[in-house]
Structures are given as C-alpha cells and as structure tokens.
N, C-alpha and C positions, 0 to 999 in steps of 0.2 A: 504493500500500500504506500508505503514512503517511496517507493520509487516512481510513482505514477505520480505520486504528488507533487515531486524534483522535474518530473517531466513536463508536465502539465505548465509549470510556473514558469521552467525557461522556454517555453512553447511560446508562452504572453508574450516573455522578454523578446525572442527573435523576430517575430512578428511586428512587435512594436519600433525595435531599432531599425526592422529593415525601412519600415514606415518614414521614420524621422531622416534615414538614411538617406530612402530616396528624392525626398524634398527638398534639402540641403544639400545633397551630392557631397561631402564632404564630412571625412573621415571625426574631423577636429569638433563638429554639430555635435555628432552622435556621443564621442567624450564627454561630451558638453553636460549633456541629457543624462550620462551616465553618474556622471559627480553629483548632478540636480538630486539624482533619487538616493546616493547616497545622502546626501544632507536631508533630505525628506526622513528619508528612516530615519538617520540619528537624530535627527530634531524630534519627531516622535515620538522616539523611545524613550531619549532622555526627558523630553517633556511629560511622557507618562508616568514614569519611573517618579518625577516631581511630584506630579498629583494623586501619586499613590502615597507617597510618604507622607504627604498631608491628609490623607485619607478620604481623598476625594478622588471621582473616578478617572481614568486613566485618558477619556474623550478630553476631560477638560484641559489636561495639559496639554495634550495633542494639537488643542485651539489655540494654547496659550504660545508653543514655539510657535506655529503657524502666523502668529501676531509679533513677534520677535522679528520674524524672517521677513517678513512683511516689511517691516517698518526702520529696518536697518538704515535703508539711503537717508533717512531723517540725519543720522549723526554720519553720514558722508559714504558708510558704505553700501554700492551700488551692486554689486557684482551676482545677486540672487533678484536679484528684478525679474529675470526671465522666469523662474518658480512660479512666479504670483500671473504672469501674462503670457505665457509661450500657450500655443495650442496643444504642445504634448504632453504636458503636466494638465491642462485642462483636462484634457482626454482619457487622463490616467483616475483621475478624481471624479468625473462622471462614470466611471465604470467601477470607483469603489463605493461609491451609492447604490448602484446598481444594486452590488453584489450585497450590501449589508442589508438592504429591503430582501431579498430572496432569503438570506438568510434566518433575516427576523420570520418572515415568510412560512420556511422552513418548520420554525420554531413553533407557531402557530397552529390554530387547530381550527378549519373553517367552519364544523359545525358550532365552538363555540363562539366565533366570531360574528357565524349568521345570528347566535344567541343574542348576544349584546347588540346586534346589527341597531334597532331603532330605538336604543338608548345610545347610541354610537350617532346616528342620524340626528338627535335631538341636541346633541354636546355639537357637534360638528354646526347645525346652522345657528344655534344659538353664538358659537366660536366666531362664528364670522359674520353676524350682523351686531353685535354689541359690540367691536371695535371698531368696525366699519360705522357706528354713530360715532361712539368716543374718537375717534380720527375725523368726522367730517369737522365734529364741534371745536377740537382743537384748534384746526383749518381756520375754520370760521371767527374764532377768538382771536389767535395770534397773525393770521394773514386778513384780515380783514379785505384789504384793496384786492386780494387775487379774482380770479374767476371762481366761481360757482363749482368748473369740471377742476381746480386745482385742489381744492376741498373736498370732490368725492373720490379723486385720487389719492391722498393722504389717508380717507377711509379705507380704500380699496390695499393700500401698502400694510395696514396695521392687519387689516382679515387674513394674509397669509401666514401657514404656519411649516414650518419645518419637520417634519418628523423623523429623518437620521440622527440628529442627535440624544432625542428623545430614547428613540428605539436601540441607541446603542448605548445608553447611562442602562435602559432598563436589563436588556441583556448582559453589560458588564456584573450587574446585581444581583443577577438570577435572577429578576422580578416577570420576565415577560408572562407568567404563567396565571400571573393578577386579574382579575377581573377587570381592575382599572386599567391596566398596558389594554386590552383587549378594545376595552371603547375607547382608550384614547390612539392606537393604530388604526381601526374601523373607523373613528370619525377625522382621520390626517388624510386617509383615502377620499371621502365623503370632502374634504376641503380641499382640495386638491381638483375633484371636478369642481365643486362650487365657488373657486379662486381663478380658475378656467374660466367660467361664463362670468364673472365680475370684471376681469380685465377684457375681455371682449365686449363685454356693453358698455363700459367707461370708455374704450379707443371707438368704438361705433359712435357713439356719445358724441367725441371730439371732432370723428372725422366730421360728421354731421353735419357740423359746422364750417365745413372747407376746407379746414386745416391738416387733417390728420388722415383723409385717404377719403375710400371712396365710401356713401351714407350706409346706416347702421339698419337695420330692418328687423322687424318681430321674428322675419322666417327665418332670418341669421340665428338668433337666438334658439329658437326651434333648433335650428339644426346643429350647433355647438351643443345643446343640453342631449339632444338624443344622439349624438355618436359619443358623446361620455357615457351614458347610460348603459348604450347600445353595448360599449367595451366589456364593463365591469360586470353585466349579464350573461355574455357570450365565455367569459374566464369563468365564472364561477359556473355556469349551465355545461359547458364544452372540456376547461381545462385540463379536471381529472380524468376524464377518457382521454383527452390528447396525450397527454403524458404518461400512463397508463399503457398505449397503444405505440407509444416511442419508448418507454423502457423495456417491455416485452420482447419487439424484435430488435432492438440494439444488444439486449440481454443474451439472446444468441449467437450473436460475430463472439463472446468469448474472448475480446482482446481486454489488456490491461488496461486502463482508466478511461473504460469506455465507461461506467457509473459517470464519474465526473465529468466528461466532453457532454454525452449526453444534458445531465443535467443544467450546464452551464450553454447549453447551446436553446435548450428549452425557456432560463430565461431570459436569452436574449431576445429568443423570438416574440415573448410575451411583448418585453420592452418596447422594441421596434413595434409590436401592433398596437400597443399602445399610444406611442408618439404618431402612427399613421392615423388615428384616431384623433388626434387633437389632442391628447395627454398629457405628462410628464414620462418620464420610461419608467420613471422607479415603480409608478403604481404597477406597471405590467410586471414589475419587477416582482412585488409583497404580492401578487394575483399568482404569479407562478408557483414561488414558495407555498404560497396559500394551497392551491388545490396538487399538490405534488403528494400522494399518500406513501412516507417513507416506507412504515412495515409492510405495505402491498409491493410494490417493486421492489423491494429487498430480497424476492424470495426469486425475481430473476438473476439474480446476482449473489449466487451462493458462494463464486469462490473469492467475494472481495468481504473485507473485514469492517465490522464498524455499522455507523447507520452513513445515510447519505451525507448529511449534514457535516461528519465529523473530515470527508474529503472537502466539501465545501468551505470550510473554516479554513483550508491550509491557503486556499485564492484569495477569502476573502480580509488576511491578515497583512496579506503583501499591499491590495487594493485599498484598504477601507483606510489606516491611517495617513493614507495621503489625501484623500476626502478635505477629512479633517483640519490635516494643515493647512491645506491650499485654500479650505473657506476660511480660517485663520487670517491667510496673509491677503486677504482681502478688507480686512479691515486699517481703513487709514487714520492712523492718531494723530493726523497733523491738525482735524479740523475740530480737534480741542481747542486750538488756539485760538478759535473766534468766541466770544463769548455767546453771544445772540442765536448763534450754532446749535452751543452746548443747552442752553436756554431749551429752546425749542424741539431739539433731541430727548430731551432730561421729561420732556411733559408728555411726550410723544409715548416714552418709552413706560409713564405711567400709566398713558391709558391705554398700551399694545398689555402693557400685565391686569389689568383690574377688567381689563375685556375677555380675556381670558380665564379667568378666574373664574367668571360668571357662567359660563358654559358648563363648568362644574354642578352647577344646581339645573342640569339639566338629564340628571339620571333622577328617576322618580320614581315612588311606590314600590311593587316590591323589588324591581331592579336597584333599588338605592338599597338595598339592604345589607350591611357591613362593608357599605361603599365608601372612601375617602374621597369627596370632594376635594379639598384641596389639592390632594396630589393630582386627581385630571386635570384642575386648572392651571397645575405648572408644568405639567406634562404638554401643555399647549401653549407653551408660554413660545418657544424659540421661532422666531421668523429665518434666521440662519440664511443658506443660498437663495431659499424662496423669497425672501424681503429683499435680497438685492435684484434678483431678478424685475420685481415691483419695480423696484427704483429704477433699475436702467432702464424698463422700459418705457415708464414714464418722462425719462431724458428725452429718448426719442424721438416721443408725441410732439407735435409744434399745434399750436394754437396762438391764432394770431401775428405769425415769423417769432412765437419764443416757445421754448421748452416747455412742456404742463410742468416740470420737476427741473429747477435748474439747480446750479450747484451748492446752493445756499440749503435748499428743502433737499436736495440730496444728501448732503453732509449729514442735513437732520435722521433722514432716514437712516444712516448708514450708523449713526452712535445706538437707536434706539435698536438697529438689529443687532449690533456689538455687544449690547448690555442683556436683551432678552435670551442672546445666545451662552452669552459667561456663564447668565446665574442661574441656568437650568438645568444643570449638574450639580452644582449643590444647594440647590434647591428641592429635586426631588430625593436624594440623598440623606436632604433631613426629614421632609416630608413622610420616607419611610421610616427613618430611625423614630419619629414624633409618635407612633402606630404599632414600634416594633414588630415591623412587617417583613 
C-alpha cells in the first residue's frame, strides 16, 4: 500500500512539473516551483507544529505562515511573491480543497446528512440572509453617498461562507461525527448554491443598468437556481450507483492503486460537473465523498489494505496544506495602515460574526435536541477564499466607469475575511472544550 501511495504522489509531481515545464520552456521555472513547494511545506509544518504547541489546531498555523509569507515584501523581502500569484501554486491549492471536501466527504455518512438535511436548509438560509441585512445596513451607515447596488454588494460579501477551514478544524478534532459538523457541512453546501444565485442577481442587478454586461432577467434566475439544484439531485439520486459501477469493474484490472486512481479520478469528475453546472468544484467534490459507500466497494478490492479513505489521506496531506497557506498569503496587512480601513473592516467583521451566529437558532424542536448552537454559528463564521472571491468580483463590476468594490471597500473586505478566518479555529476549539465534546 505504501508503494502505491509513493507512486500515486510522484505521478501528481510529474504531471504537474511537466505542466509548468512546458509553459516556461525553461529548466531554471521548474526549480523555481520546486523550492516554492519546498517553502510551502516547511512553512506548514513548522507553522503547524506552532499551533499545536499552543494547543490550537494545526489549520490555524498553516494560515498563520501563509500570512508570514504573504506579507514579507512589506519589510523588503520580495523573492516568495510568486507563492501568493503564480498560477501553479494556485493550481496546486484548488486541488487541495478539492481533495479535503472529498475527504471530509468521505468521512461523512449521506443518510445522516439527508437527516439533518432541513435543519441544514434552515441554518444555511437563515446564514445568508441575516448578514446579507447586517452588510447592506452597514453599507448604508458608513457609505452613505455610495449606490444603493454598492450596499447590497457588501451584503452579498458578508453571506458567503467558507467551509475548508471549518471542515478541517473539525476533522483535525475528530469532531466531524457531530451532529453539528453535519448541519453545518449540509448547510456550507446549501450556501454555496445560495451565494451562487446572490452574486448573479446582484451582477444582473448592475448590468441592468448598462454598466456591468448584458440585462438580468427572472428566467436567468430560473435557470442559475435549477442547474444548482439540478447538480446536487443528480449526485445524490445517481452518484452511489456511478461509483459503485466504477469501482466494480476497475476492481477487476487487479492493478496496484487502482482503489486510489479510481477514487481520485471519481472526484474529479464530480468537481468538473459541478463547475459545468455553474458551481464551485468543491461541492462536486463533498457530493463524491458523500455518496462513495467505502465498506460496499471495499469488498472489490480485497487485496489492498485499509478503508479507502486511509489511501486518500496520503494525497490529501501533500494537497491540503498548501490550501491553507496560499489562502494565508492572501491576506495583505498593509491596509492596517489606513485607519478609516480598519474602521470599516472592524464593523464589517462584526456583523459577518453576529450574522452568523444567528443561523445557529435555526435548528428547532426536536432536531435542537442536545444541539450547541453556538458552535454552528462559529462553525459558519469563516468567509476565507469565498469572501475574497466576493471581493474580486465585485472589483470587476463597473457601475457608472467605477468599480461597485474599489480598493478602499476592498481593503475593508479583505480585514473582515482575515479576522472571521483567524478566529474560527479557536473558536470552535473552545466552543467544544465549553460542552466537553
């Protein structure tokens, strides 16, 4: 099994260098990329290895080098800037999201997750209309002069939420097996379409107006909500025969880590139909995990050792901590320096938490029963890559020849996603210990 694992891993590595190889033409690129990932890993590790000793989970150091490395050129050193903006570190960090959603996935059990499903549904739209008010009013308070659309945009940045980082504080924990990880992955899903059609009816919104493309229409709407729908139906109705029906006869070639190719090629295909969908990939990603029945296809695969999962883990350990740093080194501490910045950041990022918070009082009756609200509302605290994604896109938008998001509301944006993303590893950290859970 360790040998498939070794193979598997430099199979990524080859593929990927020849990738970078061939774009650059040039031997000195690929060195280049290779020292990148060294410093990736060690920063990782060692920044793990920090936030263990302080007894906090191992993501949040992860984030914390990531911010290090980030932020270097501030005191002169320039030389890791390509980390934070090259497309092959990007590339490398979308596929270890990927992988940690499959995992968590994985992990997962979809009858109980159909369980919690419409107490999952009720966390999730409550999640994303109570900060989506708390953001317009902010808007409305502190930008008074703006537009009207730069106010539902600031709502629209506070409703998304992150859920890798979430999903991996809970995993590192051993918590996913919570009733609460359960509605709160079920409703990150559930926000995730519903952060989908909120940024398409705000850019409809704009275009509408001239500025931002061509007008918005109800059938638009219509059609954004039923191919998200359409997705999440078709994975859950379809997936466990598809995979089922690909471990079966893969399980017959008989070759060494065909388990893991298999599995690993299942969730990409998820991902990709995901994103041909209108989606994010990750959902396709927790969709595959999700309907993937380890001990059923285990029994094709008698002479490999372990469950599925435990080969899974070997990709997604190389993958997943570069995630982490690289959305780390996205965070820029220069626009501390403004005050007015920080001001508007600082208010922002109280009502991206007190919005979330509230979604927690949306498991009811008997499904509230020996439930900790608290911990779902900080389980849904972190906006992380999703809130910058918000942001850039709303740079984008032009309304009237200027940005809906210029770099002033951006900067703001960008503190409140740095602070919701920090304190939600020890936050739900404590939240558990508060429960002795």
């Amino acid at each position: 099994m360790e040998r498939s694992h070794k193979q598997a891993l430099m199979a990524f590595l080859l593929v990927f260098s020849q990738g970078a190889y061939a774009s650059g033409g040039h031997e000195d690129q690929v060195a280049s990329m290779l020292l990148g990932l060294m410093i990736l890993f060690l920063g990782a590790k060692l920044g793990g290895l920090l936030a263990l000793t302080c007894k906090q989970p191992a993501v949040l150091g992860e984030l914390f080098a990531g911010i290090v490395l980030g932020n270097l050129p501030l005191v002169g050193i320039t030389g890791f800037t390509e980390l934070g903006t090259g497309d092959f570190f990007s590339l490398l960090s979308s596929i270890g999201v990927v992988l940690l959603l499959f995992e968590v996935g994985l992990e997962s059990s979809l009858s109980e997750m159909l369980r919690v499903g419409g107490a999952a549904a009720v966390v999730a739209i409550i999640g994303v209309v109570a900060p989506f008010l708390l953001g317009y009013g902010v808007g409305v308070w502190l930008m008074p002069d703006r537009s009207i659309y730069v106010h539902i945009f600031i709502g629209a940045a506070l409703s998304a939420t992150s859920v890798g980082i979430t999903a991996r504080v809970l995993k590192d924990l051993g918590k996913l097996h919570l009733q609460e990880a359960k509605i709160i992955l079920g409703a990150a899903v559930i926000d995730d379409v519903l952060g989908l059609i909120i940024l398409a009816v705000v850019g409809g919104m704009i275009g509408s107006v001239g500025q931002g493309g061509g007008a918005f229409s109800f059938a638009d709407l219509l059609l954004i909500t039923g191919k998200a729908v359409g997705f999440l139906v078709l994975a859950v109705a379809l997936g466990s025969r598809l995979s089922t029906f690909l471990f079966r006869n893969g399980g017959k070639l008989r070759q060494e880590g065909m388990w893991l190719s298999l599995a690993i090629s299942y969730c990409f295909f998820l991902s990709y139909l995901a994103h041909w969908f209108g989606l994010a990939p990750i959902v396709g990603a927790f969709a595959a995990g999700l309907t993937v029945d380890q001990a059923g296809v285990a029994k094709f695969f008698p002479h490999e050792k372990g469950d599925l999962e435990d080969h899974v883990v070997y990709l997604a350990r190389f993958f997943v901590p570069i995630f982490f740093v690289h959305t780390g080194m996205g965070v820029d501490l220069s626009v501390l320096t403004d005050s007015t910045v920080v001001l508007f950041g600082a208010v922002l990022t109280v009502a991206a938490v007190l919005g979330k918070q509230v979604c927690g009082w949306g498991v009811w009756g008997t499904a509230a029963k020996g439930i900790d609200r608290t911990l779902i509302g900080i389980g849904m605290i972190p906006r992380g890559e999703v809130g910058l994604i918000f942001a850039m896109y709303g740079a984008e938008l032009m309304l009237n020849g200027e940005p809906v998001v210029d770099k002033a509301l951006y900067s703001a944006i960008v503190i409140m996603v740095m602070l919701t993303t920090l304190m939600t590893p020890p936050g739900l950290t404590w939240a558990l210990r508060r429960t002795n859970r």
